[in-house]
C-alpha positions as CSV (number, residue, x, y, z in Angstrom):
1,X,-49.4,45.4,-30.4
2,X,-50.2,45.0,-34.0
3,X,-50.1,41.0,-35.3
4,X,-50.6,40.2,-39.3
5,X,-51.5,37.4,-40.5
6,X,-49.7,35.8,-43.4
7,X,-51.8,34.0,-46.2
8,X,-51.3,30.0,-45.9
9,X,-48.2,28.7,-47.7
10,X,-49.6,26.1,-50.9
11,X,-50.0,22.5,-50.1
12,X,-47.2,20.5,-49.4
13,X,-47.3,17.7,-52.5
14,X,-47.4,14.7,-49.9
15,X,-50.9,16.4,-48.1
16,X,-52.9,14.6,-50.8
17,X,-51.7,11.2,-50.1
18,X,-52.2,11.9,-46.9
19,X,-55.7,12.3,-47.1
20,X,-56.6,9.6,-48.8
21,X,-54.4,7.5,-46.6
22,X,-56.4,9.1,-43.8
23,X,-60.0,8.3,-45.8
24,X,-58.8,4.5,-46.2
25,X,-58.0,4.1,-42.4
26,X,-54.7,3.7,-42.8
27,X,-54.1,6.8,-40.6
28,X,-55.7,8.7,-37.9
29,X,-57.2,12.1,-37.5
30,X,-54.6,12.7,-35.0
31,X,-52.0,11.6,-37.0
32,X,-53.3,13.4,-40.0
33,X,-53.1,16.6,-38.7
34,X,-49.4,15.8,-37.4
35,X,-48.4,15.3,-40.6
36,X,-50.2,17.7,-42.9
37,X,-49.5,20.7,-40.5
38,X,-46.2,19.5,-39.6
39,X,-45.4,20.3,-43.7
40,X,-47.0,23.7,-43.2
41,X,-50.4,23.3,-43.6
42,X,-52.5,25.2,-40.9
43,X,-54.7,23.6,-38.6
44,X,-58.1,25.1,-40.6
45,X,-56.6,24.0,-43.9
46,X,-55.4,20.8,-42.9
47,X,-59.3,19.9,-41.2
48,X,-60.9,21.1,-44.9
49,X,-58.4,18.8,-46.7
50,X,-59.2,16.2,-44.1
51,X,-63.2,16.5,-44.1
52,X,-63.4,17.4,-40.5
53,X,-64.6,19.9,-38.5
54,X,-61.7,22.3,-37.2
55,X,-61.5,21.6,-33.6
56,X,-63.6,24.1,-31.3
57,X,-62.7,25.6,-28.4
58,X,-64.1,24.3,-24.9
59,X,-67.8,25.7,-24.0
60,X,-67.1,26.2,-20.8
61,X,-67.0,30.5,-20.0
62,X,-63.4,30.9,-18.2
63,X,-63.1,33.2,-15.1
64,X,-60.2,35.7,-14.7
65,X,-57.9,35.6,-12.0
66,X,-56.9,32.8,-9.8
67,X,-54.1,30.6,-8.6
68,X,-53.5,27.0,-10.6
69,X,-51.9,24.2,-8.4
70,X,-50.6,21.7,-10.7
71,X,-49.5,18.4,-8.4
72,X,-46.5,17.6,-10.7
73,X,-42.6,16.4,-10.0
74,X,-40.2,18.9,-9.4
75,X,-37.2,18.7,-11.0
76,X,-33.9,20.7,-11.0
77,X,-33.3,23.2,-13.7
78,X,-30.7,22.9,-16.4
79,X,-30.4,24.1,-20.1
80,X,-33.5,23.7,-21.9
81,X,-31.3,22.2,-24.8
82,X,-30.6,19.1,-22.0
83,X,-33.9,18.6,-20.9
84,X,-34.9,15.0,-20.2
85,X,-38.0,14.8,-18.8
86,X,-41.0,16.6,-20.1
87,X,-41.7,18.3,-16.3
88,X,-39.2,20.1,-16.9
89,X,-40.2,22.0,-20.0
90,X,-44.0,22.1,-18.0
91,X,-41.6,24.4,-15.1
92,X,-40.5,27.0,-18.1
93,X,-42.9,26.6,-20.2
94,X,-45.3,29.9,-18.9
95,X,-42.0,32.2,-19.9
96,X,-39.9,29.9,-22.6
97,X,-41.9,29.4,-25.9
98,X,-41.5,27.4,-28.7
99,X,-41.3,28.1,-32.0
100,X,-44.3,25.8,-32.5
101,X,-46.8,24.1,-30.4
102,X,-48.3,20.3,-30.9
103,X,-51.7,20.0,-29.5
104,X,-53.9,17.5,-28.5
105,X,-55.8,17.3,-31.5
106,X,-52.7,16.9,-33.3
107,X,-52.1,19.5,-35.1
108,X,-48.8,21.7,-34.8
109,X,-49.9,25.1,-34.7
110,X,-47.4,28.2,-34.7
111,X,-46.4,30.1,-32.1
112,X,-43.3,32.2,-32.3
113,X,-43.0,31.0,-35.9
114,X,-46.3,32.1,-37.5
115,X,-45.6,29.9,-40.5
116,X,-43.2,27.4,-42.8
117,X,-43.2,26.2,-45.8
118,X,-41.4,22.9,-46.6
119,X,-40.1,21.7,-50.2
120,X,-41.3,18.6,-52.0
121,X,-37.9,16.5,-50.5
122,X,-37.9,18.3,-47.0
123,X,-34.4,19.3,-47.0
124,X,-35.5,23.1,-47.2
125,X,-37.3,25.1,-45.0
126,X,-38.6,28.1,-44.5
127,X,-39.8,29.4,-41.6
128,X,-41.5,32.8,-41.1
129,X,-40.9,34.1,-37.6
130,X,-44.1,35.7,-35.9
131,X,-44.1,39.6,-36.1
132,X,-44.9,41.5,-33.2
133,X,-43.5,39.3,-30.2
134,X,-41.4,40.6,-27.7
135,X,-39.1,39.4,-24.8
136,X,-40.1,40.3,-21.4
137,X,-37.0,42.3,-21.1
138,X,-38.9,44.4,-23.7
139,X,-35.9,43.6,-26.7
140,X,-37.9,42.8,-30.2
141,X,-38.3,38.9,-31.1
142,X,-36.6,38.5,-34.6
143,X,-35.6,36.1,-36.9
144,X,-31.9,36.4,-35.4
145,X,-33.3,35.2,-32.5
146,X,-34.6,31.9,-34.3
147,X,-31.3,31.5,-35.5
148,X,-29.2,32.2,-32.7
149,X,-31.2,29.3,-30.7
150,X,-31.1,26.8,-33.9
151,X,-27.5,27.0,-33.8
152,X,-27.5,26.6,-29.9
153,X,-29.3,23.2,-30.7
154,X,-27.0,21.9,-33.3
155,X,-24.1,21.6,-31.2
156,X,-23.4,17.8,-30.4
157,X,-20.3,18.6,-28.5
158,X,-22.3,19.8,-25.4
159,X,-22.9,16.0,-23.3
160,X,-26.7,15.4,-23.1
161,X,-28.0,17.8,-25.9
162,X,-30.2,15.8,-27.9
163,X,-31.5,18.5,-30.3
164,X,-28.6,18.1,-32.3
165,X,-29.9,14.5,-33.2
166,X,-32.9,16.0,-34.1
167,X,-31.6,18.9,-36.3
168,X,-28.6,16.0,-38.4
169,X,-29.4,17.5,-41.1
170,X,-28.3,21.0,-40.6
171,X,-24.8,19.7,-38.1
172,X,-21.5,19.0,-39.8
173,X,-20.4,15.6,-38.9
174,X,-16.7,17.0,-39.1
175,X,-17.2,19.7,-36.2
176,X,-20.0,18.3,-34.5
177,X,-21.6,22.0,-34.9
178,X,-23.9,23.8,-37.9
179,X,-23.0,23.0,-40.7
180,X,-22.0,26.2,-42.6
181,X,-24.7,27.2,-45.1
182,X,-27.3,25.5,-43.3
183,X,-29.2,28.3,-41.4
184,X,-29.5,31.7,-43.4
185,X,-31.5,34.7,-42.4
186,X,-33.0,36.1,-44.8
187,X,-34.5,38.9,-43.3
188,X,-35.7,40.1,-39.7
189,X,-39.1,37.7,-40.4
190,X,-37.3,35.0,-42.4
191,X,-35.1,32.2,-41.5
192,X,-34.0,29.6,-44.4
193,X,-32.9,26.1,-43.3
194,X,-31.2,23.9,-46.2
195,X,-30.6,20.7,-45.3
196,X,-28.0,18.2,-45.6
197,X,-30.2,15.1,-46.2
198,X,-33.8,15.2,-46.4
199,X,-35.9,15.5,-42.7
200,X,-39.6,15.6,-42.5
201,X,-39.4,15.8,-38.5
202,X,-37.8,19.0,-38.5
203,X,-40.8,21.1,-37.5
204,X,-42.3,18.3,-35.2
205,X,-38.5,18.1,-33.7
206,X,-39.1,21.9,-32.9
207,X,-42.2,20.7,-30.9
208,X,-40.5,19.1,-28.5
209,X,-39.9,20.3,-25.2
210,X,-36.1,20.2,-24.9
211,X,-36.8,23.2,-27.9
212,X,-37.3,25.8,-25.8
213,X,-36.2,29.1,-26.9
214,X,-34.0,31.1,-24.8
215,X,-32.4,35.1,-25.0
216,X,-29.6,35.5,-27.0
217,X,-28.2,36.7,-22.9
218,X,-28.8,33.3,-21.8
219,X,-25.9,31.4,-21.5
220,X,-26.4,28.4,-19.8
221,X,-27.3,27.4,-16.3
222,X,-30.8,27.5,-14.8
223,X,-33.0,29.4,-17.0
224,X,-35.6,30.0,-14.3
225,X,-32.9,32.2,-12.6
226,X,-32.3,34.0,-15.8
227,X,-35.9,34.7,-16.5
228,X,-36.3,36.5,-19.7
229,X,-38.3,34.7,-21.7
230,X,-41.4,35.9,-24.5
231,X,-44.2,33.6,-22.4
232,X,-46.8,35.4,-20.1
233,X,-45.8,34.6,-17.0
234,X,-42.6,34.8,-15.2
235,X,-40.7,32.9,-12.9
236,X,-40.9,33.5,-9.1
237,X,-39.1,30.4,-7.2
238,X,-38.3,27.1,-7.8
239,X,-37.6,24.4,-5.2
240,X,-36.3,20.8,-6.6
241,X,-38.6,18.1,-5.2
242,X,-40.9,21.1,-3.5
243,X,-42.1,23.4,-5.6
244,X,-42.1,25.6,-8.9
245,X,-44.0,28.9,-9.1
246,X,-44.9,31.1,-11.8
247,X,-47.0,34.4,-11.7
248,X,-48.0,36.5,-14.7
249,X,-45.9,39.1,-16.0
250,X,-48.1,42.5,-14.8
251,X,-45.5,43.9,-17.3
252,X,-45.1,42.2,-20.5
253,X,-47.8,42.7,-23.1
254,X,-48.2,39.1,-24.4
255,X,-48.2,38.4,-28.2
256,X,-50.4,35.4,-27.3
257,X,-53.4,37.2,-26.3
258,X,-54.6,38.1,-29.3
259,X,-54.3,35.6,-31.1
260,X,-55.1,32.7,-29.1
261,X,-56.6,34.0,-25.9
262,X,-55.4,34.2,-22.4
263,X,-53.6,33.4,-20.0
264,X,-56.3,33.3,-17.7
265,X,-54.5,32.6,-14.1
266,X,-52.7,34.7,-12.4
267,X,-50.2,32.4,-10.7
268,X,-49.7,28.6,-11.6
269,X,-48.1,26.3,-8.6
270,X,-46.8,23.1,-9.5
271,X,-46.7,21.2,-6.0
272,X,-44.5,18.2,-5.7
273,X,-45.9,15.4,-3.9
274,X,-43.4,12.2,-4.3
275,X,-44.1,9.6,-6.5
276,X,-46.8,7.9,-4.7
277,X,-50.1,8.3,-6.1
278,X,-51.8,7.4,-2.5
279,X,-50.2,11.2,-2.0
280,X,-51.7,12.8,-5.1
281,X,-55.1,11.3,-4.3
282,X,-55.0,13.0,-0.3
283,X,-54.1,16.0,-2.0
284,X,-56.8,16.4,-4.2
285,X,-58.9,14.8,-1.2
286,X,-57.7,17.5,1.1
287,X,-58.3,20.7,-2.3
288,X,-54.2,21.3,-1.8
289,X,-54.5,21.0,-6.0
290,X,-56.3,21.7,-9.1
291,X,-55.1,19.4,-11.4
292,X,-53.0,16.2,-11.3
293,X,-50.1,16.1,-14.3
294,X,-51.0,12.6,-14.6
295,X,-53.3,10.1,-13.2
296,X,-52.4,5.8,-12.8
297,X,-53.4,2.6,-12.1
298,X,-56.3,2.1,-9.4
299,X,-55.9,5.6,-8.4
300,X,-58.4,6.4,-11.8
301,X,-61.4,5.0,-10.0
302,X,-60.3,6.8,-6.9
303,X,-60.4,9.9,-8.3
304,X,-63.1,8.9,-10.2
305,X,-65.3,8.3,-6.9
306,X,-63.8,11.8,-6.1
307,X,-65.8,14.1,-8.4
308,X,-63.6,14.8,-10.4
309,X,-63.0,15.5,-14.3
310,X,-61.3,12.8,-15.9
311,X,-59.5,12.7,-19.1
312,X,-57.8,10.0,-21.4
313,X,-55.9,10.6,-24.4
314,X,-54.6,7.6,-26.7
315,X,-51.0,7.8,-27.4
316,X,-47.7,6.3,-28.4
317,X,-46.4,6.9,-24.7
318,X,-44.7,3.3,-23.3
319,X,-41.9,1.6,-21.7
320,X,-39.0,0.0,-22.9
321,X,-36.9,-2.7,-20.9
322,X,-33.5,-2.9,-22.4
323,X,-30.3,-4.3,-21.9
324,X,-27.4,-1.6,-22.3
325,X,-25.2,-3.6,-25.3
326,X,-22.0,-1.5,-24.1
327,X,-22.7,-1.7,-20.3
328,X,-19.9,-4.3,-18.6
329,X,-20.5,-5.9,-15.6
330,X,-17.3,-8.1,-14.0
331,X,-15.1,-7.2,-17.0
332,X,-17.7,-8.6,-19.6
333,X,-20.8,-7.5,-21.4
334,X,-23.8,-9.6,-20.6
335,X,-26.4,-7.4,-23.4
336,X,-23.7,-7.8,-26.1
337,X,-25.0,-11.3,-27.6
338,X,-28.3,-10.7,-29.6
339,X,-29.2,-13.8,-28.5
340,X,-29.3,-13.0,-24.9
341,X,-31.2,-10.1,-25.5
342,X,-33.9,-11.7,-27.8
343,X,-34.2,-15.1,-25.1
344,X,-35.2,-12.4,-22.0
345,X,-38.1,-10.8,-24.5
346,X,-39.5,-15.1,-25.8
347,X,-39.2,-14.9,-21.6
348,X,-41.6,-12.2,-21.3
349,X,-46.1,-12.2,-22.3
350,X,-46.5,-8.6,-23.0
351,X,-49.7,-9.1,-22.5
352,X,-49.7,-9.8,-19.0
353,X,-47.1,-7.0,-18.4
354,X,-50.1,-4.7,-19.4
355,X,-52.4,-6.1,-17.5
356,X,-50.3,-6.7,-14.2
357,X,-48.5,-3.4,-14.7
358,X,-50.7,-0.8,-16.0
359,X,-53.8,-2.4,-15.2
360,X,-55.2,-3.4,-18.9
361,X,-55.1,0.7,-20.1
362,X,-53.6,0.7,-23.7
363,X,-52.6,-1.5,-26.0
364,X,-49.9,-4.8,-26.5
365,X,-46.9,-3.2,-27.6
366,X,-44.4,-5.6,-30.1
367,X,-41.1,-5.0,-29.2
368,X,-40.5,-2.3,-32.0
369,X,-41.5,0.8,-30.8
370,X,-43.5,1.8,-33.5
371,X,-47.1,2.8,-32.4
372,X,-50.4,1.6,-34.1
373,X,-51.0,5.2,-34.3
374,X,-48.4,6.4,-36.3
375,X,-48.5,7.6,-39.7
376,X,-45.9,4.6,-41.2
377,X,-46.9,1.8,-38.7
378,X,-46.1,-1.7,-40.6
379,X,-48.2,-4.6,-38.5
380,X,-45.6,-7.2,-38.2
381,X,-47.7,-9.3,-35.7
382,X,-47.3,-10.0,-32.0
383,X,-43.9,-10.5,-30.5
384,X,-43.3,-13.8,-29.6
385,X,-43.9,-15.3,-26.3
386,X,-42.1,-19.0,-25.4
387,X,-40.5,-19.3,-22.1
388,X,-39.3,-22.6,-23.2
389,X,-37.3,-21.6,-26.3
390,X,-36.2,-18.8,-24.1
391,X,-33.9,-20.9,-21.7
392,X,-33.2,-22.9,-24.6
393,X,-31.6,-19.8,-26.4
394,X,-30.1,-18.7,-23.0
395,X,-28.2,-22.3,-22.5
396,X,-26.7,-21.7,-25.7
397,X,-25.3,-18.7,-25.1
398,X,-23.7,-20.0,-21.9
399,X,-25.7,-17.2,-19.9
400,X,-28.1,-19.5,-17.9
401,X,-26.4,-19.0,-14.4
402,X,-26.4,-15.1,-14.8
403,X,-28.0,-13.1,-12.7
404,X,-29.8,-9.8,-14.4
405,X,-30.3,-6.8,-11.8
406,X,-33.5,-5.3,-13.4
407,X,-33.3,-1.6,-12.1
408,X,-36.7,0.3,-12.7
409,X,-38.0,4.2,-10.4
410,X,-40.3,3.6,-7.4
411,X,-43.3,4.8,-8.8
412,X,-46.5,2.8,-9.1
413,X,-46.7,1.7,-12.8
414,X,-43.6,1.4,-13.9
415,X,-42.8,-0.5,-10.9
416,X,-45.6,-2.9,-11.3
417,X,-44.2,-3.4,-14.9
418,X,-40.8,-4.2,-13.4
419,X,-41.9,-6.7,-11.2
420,X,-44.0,-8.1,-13.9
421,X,-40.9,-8.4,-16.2
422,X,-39.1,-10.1,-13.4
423,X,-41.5,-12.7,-12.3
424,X,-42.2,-13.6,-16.1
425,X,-38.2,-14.2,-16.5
426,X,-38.0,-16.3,-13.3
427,X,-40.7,-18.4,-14.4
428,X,-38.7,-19.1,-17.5
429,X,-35.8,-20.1,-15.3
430,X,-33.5,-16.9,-15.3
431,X,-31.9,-15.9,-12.8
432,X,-33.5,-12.5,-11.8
433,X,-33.1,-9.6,-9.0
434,X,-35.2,-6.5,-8.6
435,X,-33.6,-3.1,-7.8
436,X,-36.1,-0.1,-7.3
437,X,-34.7,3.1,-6.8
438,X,-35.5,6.2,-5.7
439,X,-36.5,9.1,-8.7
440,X,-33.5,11.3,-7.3
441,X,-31.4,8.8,-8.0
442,X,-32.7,6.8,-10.9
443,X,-33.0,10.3,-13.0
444,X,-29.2,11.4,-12.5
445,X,-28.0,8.1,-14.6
446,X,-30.7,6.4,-16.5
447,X,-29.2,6.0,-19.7
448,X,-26.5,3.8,-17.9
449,X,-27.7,0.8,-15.9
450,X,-27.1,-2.5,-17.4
451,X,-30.7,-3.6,-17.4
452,X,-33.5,-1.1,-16.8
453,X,-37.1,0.4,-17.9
454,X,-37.9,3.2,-18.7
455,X,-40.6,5.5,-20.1
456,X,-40.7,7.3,-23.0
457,X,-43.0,9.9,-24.5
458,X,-45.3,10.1,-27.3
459,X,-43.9,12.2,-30.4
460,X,-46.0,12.3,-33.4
461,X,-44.0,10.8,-36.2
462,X,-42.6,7.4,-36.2
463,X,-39.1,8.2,-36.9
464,X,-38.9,10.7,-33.9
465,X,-38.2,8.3,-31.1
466,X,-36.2,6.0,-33.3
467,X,-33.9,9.0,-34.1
468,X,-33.6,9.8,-30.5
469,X,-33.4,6.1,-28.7
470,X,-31.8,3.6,-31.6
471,X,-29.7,5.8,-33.9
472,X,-25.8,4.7,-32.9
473,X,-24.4,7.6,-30.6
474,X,-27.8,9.2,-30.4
475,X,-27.7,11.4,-26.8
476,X,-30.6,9.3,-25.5
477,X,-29.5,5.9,-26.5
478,X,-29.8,4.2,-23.7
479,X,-29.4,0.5,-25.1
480,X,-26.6,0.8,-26.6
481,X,-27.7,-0.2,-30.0
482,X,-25.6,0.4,-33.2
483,X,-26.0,-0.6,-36.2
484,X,-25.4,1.0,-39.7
485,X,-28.0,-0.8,-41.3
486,X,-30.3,0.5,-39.1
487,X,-29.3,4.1,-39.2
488,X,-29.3,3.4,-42.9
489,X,-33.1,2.3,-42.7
490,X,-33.9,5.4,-40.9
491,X,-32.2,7.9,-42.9
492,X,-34.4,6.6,-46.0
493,X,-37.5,6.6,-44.0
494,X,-37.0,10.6,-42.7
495,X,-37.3,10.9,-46.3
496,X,-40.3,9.9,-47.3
497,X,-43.0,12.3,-46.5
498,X,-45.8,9.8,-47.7
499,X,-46.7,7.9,-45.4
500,X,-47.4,4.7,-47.9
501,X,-44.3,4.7,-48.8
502,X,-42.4,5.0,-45.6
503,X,-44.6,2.1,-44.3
504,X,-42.7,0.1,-46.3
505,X,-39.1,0.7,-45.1
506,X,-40.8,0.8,-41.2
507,X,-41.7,-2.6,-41.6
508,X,-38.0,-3.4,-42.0
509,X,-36.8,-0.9,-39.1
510,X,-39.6,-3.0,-36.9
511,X,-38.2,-6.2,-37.9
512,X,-34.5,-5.5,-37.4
513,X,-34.9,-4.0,-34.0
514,X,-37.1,-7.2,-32.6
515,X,-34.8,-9.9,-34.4
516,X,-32.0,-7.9,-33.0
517,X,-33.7,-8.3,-29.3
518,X,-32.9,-4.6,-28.9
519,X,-36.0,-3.8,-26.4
520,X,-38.7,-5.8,-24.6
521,X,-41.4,-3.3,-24.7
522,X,-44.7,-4.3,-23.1
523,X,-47.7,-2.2,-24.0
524,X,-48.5,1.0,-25.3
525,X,-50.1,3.5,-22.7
526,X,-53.4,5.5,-22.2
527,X,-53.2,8.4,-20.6
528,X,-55.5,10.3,-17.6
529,X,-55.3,13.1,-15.5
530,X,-58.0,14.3,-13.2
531,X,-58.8,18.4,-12.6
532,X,-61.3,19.8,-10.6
533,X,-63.2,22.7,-11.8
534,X,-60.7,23.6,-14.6
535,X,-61.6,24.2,-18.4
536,X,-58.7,23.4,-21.1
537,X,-57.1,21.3,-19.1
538,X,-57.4,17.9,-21.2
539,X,-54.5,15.5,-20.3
540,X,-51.7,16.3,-23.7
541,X,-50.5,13.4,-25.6
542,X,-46.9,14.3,-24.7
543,X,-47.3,15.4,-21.4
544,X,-47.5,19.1,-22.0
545,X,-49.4,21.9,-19.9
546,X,-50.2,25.0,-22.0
547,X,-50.2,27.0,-18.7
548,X,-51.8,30.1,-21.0
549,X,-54.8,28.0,-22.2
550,X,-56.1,27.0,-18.6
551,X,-58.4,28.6,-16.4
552,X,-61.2,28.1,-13.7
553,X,-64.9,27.7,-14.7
554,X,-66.8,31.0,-14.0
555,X,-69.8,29.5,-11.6
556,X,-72.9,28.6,-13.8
């Protein structure tokens, strides 16, 4: 297999800025490199414009061979376009690529694109497909191919796809569907994208993992029965709530290898073991797994005491508690009244939600969800905590004798956050009941309960989970919240690639979603997971396992 390697594209005009915004503190590294590879930089030209040292690989000599056991949920299949929760991507993600790849340092590196280019407004792209690459089914990987599954994401008339809120710019509001004009191939490397209204989150959008890219065979249904996919392993069986098991393809010659190494395991296991930590713990106790997809509460120490590797990654990953604004309940709709919704979060300390919830490990969250650490965060201070104001505001709505259901999943932190919610509300007089539910359950309508948490992920720009959570009609907008003002805001902001600049129209989206009381939103979360033996296996930002980049420790 024969791989070139194009010459970097030229700076995007906003990299400068960024750098200096970077060299003032105003960013991070890890938001840096979002940004300035995000616009097409690559990861060794964006750590020279940054005056840091590219990030090196792990030490650490990797063996050959082995089987990975991954205790993670399992989840049922469903088209990639649809997916909800990030395990899912994790199950597909050793045969489905992506076009590109964000990494814990940051930085979005290529994969089956090899690189874009982005123009000075970001509403044209170009994006140069990776030459070389293959399916497992042996059919070449072209730029037809990066088409075909662009205009697979832009349709908004299939319920629950929530790429085509992330692609706006290239759907015609009219059909729902690709706009005409906006997607052009060029040539069997080359793929134009000319865009509606200008989007710098296109190529972080692509990221994501609901942006897995399928055969132009594939037409819906469970991918992992389908199979063909350009990764290095392929799928062997996959058992909701059980298991999910991957081996590597004996037979496909993976494009990967040389250029980025590995894979390095022959089989990767991801072993569900419910939602209790108390159960992840005995399994690592008991060497049933390698590596835990995540690591909470108390259970750090205990696996701490264990032996094991810990890691921790700072992120924009939180929780939201929100009431649904279109959700009706005995013919009427409690969230409706912005004043309702901004008396429960005077009700609630978010302070002591991260503290009783998650144990102190992160940061206050403000009711905004904008994150400290991204690129446009505006500080608008703490959200305000004053039970007494609360009822106050709650009389005057004529709400005080309601009684709010607050629905949350039955695992350990989130639940602790509910109750945490609750007892802070009941405290300030409201009437309050808790509901935990199963994860079976919860997952299969989340986006409807009238008054619920739940997580979200961190993405690494600013206007990424704002597109997805608060834009009116958005596929994952589970409050309810609509507002053209808003969506006004945002568009502007998606425009501006400086970050300076777009720091001044966030502080306005921050301070209309907290006067609006659209969220309660408690802390921002650290993240740990715990491996045993591994190397490359640092816990991702978003949740991600690069299955190809993992391996055991050869024995010193």
């Amino acid at each position: 297999m024969s791989l070139s390697k194009r010459a970097d594209p030229p700076l995007h005009p906003a990299a400068e800025g960024l750098a200096r915004e970077l060299r003032e503190g105003a960013i991070g590294r890890r938001e840096f490199l979002a940004r300035v590879t995000g616009l097409g930089a690559s990861t060794a030209a964006a750590c020279a414009l940054g005056g840091f040292a590219l990030p090196s690989p792990a030490a650490a000599q990797i063996a050959q061979g082995g089987t990975l056991r991954i205790q993670q949920t399992v989840r049922e299949m469903k088209d990639p376009r649809l997916f909800d929760w990030s395990e899912l991507g994790n199950q597909t993600r050793g045969f489905l690529e992506y076009l590109v790849e964000y990494q814990g340092s940051g930085a979005i590196r290529g994969m089956l694109l090899e690189s874009w280019e982005v123009n000075e407004d970001a509403t044209a792209y170009v994006l140069h497909v990776r030459q070389g690459v293959r399916w497992n089914n042996g059919d070449a990987f072209t730029a037809r191919d990066v088409a075909r599954n662009i205009e697979r994401w832009c349709d908004s008339t299939v319920p629950g796809n929530s790429m085509a809120g992330r692609l706006s710019g290239l759907v015609d509001p009219g059909t729902g569907r690709q706009r005409e004009g906006a997607v052009t191939v060029r040539d069997e490397q080359t793929v134009e994208l000319s865009l509606s209204a200008p989007d710098i989150a296109v190529i972080a959008n692509m990221s994501d993992y609901p942006a897995a890219v399928v055969h132009e065979s594939y037409e819906g249904g469970d991918p992992f029965a389908h199979g063909i996919g350009t990764g290095p392993f392929r799928p062997v069986s996959l058992t909701p709530r059980e298991s999910c098991i991957l081996e590597r393809h004996a037979q496909h010659g993976w494009w990967g290898t040389e250029v980025y190494g590995g894979p390095y395991v022959d089989r990767v296991e991801f072993l569900d073991h419910g939602t209790d930590p108390a159960n992840w713990v005995e399994a690592a106790r008991e060497g049933e797994v390698d590596l835990l997809y995540e690591t909470v509460g108390d259970f750090i120490d205990v696996m701490d005491g264990l032996g094991w590797t810990q890691t921790r990654t700072e992120t924009a990953a939180t929780t939201v508690i929100r009431g649904n604004q279109q959700a009706e309940i005995d013919g009427r709709r409690p969230y409706e009244d912005a004043a309702v919704r901004r008396a429960l979060a005077r009700a609630v300390d978010n302070e002591i939600c991260l503290e009783l919830g998650y144990g102190g490990r992160g940061t206050v969250a403000a009711n905004h969800h904008v994150s400290p650490i991204h690129p446009a965060f505006a500080d608008i201070g703490p959200a305000e905590y004053d039970p007494g104001a609360a009822m106050e505001q709650m009389r005057e709505a004529g709400m005080e004798a309601f009684e709010h259901e607050l629905i949350t999943i039955d695992d350990e932190w989130q639940r602790n956050t509910g109750d945490a919610v609750a007892a802070l509300l009941r405290d300030a007089g409201f009437r309050v009941r808790r509901t935990i539910l199963p994860g079976a359950i919860f997952w299969d309508t989340w986006k409807d309960y009238p008054f619920s948490a739940t997580q979200w992920n961190h993405r690494p720009l600013d206007v990424q989970v704002l597109m997805l959570a608060y834009r009116s009609g958005a596929a994952w907008n589970e409050s309810g919240y609509a507002s053209a003002a808003f969506d006004a805001l945002l568009d502007e902001a998606m425009s501006l690639a400086d970050a300076g600049k777009r720091r001044e129209v966030m502080e306005k989206i921050e301070t209309m979603l907290r006067e609006d009381g659209v969220i309660i939103q408690p802390f921002w979360r650290a993240l740990y997971s715990h491996h045993n033996g591994l190397v490359n296996a640092e816990k991702h930002p978003a949740h991600e396992i690069h299955l190809y980049e993992i391996g055991f420790a050869e024995p010193e």
